[in-house]
N, CA and C of each residue as an Amber inpcrd file, in Angstrom:
protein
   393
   0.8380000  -1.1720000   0.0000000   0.0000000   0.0000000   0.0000000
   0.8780000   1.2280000   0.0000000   0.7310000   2.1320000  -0.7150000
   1.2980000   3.9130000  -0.2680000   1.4060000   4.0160000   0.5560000
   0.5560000   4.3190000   1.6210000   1.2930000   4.4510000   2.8120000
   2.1500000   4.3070000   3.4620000   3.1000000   5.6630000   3.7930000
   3.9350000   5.7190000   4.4000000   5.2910000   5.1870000   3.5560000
   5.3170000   5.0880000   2.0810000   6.1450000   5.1510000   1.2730000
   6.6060000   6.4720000   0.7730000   7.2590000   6.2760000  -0.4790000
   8.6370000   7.1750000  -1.1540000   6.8420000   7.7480000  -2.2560000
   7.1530000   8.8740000  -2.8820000   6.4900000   9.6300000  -3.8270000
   6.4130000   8.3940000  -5.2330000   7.8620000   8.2870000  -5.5450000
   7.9540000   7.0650000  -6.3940000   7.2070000   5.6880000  -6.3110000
   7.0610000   5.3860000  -5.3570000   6.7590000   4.0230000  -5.2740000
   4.9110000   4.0760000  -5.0630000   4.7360000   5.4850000  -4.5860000
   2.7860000   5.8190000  -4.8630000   3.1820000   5.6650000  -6.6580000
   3.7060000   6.5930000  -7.1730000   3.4140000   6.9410000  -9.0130000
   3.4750000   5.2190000  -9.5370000   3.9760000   4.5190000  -8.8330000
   4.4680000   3.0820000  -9.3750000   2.7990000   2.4380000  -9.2940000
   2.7730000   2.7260000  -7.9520000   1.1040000   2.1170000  -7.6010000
  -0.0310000   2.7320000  -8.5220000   0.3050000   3.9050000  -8.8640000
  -0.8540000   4.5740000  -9.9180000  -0.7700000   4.0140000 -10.7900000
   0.2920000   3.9580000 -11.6730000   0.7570000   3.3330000 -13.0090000
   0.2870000   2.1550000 -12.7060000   0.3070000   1.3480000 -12.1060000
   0.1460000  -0.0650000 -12.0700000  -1.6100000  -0.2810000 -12.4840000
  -2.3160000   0.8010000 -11.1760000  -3.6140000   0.5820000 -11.4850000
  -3.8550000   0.9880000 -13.3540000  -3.0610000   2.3340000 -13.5830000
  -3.4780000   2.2900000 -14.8440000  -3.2490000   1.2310000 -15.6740000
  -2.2180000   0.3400000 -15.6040000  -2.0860000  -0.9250000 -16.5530000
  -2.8940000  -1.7180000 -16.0350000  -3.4130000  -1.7530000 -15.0000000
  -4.8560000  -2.7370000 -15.1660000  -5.6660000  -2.5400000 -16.1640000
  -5.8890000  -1.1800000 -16.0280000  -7.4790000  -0.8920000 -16.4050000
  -6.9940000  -0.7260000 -17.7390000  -6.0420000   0.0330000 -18.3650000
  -5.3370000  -0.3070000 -19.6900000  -5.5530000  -1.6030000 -20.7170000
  -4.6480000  -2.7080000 -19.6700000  -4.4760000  -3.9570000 -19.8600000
  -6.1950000  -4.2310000 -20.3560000  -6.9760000  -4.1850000 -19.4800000
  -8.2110000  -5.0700000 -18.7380000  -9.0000000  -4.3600000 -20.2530000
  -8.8850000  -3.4330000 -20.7870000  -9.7650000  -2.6760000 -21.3230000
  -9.6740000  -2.9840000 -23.0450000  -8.2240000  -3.0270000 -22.6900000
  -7.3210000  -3.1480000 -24.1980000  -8.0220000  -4.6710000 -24.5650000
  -7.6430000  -5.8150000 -23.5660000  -8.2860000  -7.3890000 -24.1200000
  -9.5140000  -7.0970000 -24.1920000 -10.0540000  -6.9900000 -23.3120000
 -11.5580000  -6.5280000 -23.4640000 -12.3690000  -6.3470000 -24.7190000
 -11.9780000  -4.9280000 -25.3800000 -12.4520000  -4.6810000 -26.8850000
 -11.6400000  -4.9580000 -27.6360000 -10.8970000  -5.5280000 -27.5530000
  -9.8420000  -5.9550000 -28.6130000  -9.3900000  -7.3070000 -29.0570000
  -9.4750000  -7.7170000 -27.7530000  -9.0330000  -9.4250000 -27.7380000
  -7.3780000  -9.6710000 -28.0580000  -6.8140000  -8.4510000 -27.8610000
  -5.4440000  -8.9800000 -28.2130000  -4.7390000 -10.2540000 -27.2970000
  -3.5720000 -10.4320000 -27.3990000  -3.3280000 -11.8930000 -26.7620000
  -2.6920000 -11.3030000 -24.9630000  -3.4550000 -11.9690000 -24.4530000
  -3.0990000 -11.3980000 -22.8000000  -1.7600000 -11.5570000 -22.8430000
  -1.1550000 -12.5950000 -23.3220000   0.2790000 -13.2740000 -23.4500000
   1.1990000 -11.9130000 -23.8380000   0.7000000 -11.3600000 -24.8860000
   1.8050000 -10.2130000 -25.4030000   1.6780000  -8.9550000 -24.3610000
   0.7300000  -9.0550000 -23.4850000   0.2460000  -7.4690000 -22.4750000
   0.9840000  -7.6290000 -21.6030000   0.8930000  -9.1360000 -21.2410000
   2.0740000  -9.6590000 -19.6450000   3.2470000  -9.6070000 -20.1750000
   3.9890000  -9.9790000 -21.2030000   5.3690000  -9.5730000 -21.9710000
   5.7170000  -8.3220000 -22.0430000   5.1040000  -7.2010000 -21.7250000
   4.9730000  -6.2670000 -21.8460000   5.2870000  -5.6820000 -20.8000000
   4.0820000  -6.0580000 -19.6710000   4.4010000  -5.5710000 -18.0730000
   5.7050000  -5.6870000 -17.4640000   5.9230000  -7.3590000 -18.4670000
   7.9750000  -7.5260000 -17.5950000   8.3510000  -7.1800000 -18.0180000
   8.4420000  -6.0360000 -19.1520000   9.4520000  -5.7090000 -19.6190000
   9.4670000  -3.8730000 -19.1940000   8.4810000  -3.7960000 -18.6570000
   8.4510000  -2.4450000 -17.9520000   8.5810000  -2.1560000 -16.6480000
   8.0200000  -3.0670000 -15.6690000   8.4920000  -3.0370000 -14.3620000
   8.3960000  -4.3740000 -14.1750000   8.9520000  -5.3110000 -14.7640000
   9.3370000  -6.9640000 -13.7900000   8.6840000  -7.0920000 -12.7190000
   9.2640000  -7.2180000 -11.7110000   8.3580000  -8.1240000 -11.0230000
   7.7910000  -6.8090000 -10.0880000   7.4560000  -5.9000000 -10.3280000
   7.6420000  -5.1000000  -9.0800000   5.8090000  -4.8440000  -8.8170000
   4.9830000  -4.8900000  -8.2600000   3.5590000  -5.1430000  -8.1160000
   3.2870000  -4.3780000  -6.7660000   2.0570000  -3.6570000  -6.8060000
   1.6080000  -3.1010000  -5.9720000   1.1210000  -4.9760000  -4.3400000
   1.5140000  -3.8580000  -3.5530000   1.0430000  -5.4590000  -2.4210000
  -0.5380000  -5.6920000  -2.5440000  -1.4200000  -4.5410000  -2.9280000
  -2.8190000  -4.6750000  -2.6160000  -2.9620000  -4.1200000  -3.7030000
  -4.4980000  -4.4910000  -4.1170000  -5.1670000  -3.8940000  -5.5580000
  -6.6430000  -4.0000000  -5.0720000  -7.4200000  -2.8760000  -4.9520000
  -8.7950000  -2.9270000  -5.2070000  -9.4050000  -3.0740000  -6.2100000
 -10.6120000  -3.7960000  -6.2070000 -11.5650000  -4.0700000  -7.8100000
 -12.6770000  -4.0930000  -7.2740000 -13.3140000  -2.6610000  -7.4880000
 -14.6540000  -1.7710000  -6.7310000 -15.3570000  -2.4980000  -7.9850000
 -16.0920000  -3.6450000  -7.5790000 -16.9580000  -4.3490000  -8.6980000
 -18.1020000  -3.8380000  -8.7080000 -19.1410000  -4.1340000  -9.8510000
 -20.7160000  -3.6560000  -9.7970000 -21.2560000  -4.4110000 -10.9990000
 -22.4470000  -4.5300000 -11.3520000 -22.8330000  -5.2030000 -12.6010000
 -22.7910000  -3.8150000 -13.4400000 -22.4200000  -4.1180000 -14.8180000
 -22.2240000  -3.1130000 -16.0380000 -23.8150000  -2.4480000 -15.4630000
 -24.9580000  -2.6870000 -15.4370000 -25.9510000  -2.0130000 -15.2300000
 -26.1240000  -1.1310000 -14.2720000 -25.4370000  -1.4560000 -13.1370000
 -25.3620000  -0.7500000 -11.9670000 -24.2070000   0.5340000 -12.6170000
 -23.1060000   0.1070000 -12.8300000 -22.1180000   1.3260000 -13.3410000
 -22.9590000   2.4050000 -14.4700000 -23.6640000   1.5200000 -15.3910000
 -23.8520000   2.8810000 -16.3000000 -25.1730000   3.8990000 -15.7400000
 -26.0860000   3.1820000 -15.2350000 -27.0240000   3.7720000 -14.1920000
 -26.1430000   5.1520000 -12.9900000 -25.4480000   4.6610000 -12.6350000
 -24.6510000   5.7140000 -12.0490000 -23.8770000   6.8160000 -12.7000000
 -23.0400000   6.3420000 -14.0170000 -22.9200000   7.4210000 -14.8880000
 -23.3550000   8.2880000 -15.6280000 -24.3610000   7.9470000 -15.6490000
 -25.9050000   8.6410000 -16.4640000 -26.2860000   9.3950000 -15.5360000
 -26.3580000   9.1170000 -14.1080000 -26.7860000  10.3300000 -13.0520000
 -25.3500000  11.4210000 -12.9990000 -24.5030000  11.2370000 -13.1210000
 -23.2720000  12.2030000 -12.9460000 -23.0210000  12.7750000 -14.0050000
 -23.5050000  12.2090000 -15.5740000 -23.2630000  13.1570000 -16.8080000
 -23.7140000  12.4710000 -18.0440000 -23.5350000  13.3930000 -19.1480000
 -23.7690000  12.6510000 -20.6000000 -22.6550000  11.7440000 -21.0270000
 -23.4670000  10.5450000 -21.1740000 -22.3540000   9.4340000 -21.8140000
 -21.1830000   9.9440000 -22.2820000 -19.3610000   9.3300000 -22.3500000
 -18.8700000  10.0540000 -23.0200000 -18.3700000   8.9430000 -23.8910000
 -17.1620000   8.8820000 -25.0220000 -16.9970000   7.8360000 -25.7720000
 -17.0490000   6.5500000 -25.2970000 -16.3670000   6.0970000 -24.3590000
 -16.3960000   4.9780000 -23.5380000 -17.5830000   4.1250000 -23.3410000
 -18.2370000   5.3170000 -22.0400000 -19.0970000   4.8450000 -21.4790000
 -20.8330000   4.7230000 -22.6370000 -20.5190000   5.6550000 -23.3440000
 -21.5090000   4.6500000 -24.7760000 -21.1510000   3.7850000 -25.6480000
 -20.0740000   2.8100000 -25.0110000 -20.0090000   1.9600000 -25.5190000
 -20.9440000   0.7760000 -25.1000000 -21.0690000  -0.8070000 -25.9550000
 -22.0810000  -1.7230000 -25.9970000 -21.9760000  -2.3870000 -24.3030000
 -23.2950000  -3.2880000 -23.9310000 -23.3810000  -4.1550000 -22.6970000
 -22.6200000  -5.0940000 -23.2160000 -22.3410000  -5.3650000 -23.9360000
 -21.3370000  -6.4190000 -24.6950000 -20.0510000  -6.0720000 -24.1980000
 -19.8120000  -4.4500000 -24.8460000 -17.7970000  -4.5520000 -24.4140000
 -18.2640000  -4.3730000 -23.1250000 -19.0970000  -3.9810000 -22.1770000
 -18.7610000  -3.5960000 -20.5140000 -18.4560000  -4.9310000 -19.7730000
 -19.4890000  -5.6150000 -20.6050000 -19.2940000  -7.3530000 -19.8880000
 -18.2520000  -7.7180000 -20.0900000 -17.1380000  -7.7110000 -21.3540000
 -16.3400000  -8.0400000 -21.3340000 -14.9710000  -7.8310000 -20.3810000
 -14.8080000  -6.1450000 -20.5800000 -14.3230000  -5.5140000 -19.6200000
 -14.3080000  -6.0150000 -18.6200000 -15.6670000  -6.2030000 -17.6200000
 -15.9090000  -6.5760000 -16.1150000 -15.1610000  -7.8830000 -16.7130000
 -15.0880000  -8.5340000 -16.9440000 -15.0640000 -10.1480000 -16.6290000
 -13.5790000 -10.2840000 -16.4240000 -12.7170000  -9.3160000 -17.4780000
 -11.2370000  -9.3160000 -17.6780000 -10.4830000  -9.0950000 -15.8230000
 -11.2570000  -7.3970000 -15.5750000 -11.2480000  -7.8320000 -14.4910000
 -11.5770000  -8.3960000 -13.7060000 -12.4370000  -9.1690000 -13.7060000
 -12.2520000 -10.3980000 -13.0000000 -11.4920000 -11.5190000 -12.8290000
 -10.9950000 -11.9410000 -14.1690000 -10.0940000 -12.5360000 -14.3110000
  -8.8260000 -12.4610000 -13.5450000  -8.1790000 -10.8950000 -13.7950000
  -7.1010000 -10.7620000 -13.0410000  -7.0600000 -10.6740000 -11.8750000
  -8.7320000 -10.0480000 -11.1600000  -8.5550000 -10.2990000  -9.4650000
  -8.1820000 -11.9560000  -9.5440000  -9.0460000 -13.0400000  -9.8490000
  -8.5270000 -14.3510000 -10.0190000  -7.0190000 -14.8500000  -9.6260000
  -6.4590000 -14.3220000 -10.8760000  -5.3740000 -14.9100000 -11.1660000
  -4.5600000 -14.2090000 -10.3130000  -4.7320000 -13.1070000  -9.4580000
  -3.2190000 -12.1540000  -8.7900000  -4.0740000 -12.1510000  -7.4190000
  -3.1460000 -12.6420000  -6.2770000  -3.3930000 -12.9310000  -4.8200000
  -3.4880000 -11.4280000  -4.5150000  -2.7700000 -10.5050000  -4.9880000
  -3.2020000  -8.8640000  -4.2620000  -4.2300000  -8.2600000  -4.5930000
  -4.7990000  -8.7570000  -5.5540000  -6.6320000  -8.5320000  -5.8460000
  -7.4450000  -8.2070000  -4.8100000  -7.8540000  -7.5080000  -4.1370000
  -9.1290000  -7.5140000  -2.8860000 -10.1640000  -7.2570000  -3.8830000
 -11.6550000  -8.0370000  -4.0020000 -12.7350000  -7.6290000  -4.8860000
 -13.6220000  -7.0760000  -3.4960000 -14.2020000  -6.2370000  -4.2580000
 -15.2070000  -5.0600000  -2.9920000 -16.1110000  -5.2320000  -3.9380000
 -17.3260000  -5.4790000  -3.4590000 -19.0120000  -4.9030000  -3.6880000
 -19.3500000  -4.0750000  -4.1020000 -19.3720000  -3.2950000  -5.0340000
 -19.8180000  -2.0180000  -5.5560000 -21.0040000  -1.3590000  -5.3330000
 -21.7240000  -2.5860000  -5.0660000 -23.0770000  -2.4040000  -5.4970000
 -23.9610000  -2.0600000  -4.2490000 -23.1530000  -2.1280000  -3.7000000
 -23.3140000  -1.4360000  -2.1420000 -23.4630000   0.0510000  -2.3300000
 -24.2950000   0.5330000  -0.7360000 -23.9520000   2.2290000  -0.9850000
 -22.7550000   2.5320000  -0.4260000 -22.4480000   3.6600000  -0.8330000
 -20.9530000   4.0960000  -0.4550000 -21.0990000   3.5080000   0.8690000
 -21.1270000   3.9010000   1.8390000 -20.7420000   4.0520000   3.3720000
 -20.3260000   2.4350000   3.5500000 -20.9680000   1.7110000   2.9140000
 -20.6320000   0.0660000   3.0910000 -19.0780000  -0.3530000   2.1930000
 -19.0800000   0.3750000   1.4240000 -18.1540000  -0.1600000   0.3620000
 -16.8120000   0.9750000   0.7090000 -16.6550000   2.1160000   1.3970000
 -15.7000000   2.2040000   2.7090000 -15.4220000   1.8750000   2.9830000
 -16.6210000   1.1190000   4.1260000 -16.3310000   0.3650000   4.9150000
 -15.4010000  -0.2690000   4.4960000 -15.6540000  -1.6160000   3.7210000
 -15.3530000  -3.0980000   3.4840000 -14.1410000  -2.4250000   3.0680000
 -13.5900000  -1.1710000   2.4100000 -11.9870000  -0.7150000   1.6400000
 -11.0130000  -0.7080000   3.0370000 -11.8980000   0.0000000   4.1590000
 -11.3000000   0.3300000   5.2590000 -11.0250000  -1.3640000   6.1020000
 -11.9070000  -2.0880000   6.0160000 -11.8640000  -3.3510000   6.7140000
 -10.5430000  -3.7620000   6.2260000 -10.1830000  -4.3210000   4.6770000
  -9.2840000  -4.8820000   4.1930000  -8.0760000  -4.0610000   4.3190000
  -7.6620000  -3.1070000   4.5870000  -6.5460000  -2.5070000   5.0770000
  -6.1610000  -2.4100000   5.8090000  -7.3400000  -2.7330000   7.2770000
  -6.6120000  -2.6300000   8.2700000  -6.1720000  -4.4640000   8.1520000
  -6.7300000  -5.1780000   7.6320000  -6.5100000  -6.4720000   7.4940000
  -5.0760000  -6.6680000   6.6720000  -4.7630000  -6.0070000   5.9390000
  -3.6940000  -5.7740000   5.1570000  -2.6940000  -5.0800000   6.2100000
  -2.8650000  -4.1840000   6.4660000  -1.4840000  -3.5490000   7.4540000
  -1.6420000  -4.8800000   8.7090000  -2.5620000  -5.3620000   9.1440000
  -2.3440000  -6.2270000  10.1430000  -1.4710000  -7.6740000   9.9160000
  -1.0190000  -7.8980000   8.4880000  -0.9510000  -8.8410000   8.1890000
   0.6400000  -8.4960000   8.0710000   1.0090000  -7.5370000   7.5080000
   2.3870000  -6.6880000   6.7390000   3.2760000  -6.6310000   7.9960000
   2.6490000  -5.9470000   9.2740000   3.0670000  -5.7080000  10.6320000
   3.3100000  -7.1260000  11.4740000   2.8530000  -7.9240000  11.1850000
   3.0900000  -9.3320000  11.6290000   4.0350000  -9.9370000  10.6200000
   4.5170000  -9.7610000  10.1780000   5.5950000 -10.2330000   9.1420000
   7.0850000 -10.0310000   9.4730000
């Protein structure tokens, strides 16, 4: 987690989330080969991985329902239930496949889905501190 790290090693954690959602977005509508995206990641930061990753999940219906209350569609988000499903699933996939994945409830109202961010961190620093 950032906390209580170097400036560098937060920008590392940003970047990282952005190559998720990059990654996750790119197979998604594209279908390129996951194989060449992960060839990719090692060859930009090897092994170096955030310890924790949130994946604030929701059903595509629930997300665009919420974006529609905050503004007019923009390229993306008028895109098909087709690419969103896909999207979601990718990430899903990678919470799957990567142990620093925490998946959170989206679909919760905020104050719950806090919560549960705040639960797993202190579960996370409790775990880091015992080490």
């Amino acid at each position: 987690m950032a906390l209580g790290r170097g400036l560098s090693e937060l920008l590392g954690e940003v970047e990282t989330a952005y190559e998720n959602s990059t990654t996750t977005s790119t197979d998604g509508v594209t279908e390129l080969n996951v194989n060449h995206i992960t060839a990719l990641e090692d060859i930009v930061h090897g092994r170096l991985q955030p310890d924790l990753t949130f994946l604030l999940d929701a059903s595509v219906e629930v997300g665009r329902a919420r974006a529609a209350k905050r503004s007019a569609a923009d390229r993306i988000e008028a895109e098909s239930l087709r690419f969103f499903n896909r999207v979601r699933e990718m990430f899903l996939q990678r919470a799957r496949k990567y142990e620093r994945f925490c998946v959170i409830d989206a679909q919760q109202p905020l104050p719950e889905v806090q919560g549960d961010v705040i639960k797993q961190l202190e579960h996370h620093f409790k775990k880091i501190s015992n080490s």
